[in-house]
C-alpha positions in Angstrom: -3.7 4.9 -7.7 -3.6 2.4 -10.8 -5.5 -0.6 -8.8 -4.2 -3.1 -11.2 -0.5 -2.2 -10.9 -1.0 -2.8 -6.6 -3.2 -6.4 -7.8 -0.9 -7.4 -10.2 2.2 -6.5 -8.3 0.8 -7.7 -4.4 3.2 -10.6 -4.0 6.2 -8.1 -4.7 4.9 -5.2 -2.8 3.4 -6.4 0.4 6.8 -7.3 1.8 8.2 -3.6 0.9 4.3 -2.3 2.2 5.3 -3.5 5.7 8.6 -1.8 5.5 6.8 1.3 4.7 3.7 1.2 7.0 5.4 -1.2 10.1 2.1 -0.6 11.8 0.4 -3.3 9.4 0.7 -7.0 10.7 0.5 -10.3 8.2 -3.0 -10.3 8.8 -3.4 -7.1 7.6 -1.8 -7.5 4.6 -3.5 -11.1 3.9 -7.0 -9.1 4.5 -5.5 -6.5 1.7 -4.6 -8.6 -0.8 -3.7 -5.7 -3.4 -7.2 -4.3 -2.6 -6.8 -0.6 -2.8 -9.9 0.5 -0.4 -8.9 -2.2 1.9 -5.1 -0.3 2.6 -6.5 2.8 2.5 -9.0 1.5 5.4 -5.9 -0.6 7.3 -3.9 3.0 6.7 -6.7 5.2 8.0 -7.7 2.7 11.1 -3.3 2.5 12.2 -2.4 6.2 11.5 -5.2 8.5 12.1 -4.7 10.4 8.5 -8.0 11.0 6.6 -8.7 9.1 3.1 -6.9 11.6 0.5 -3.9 12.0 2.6 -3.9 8.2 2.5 -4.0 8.2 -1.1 -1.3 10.5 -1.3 1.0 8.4 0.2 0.3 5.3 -1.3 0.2 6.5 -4.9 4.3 8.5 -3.9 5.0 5.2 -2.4 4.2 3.6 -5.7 5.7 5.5 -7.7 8.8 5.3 -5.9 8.4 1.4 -6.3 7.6 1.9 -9.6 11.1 4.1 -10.4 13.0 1.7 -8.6 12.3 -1.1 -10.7 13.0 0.7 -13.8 16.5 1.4 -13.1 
């Protein structure tokens, strides 16, 4: 996952990250702020899946982002 699209992105994404993950509260995501190990942890901690699973889900979930805002 390309760290500095999630930093550089946060204040879109973290509404759209709730949607995705519901389990995550506002806390959560204040204690992420964009920080890639951080939602991996949050992710890990809420659903049980291990780290690369994770970060297979976070990096499709980007890149769906990311097509979405090029059409």
């Amino acid at each position: 996952m390309n760290e500095d699209t999630l930093k550089g992105q946060w204040n879109q994404l973290k509404g759209q990250l709730r949607k995705q993950w519901g389990r995550l509260t506002d806390d959560d995501i204040d204690q992420i702020k964009g920080e890639r190990d951080v939602l991996l942890g949050k992710l890990q901690e809420y659903y049980g899946k291990n780290r690369e699973d994770n970060e297979r889900d976070v990096e499709r979930w980007l890149d769906g982002h990311r097509a979405g805002t090029r059409a």
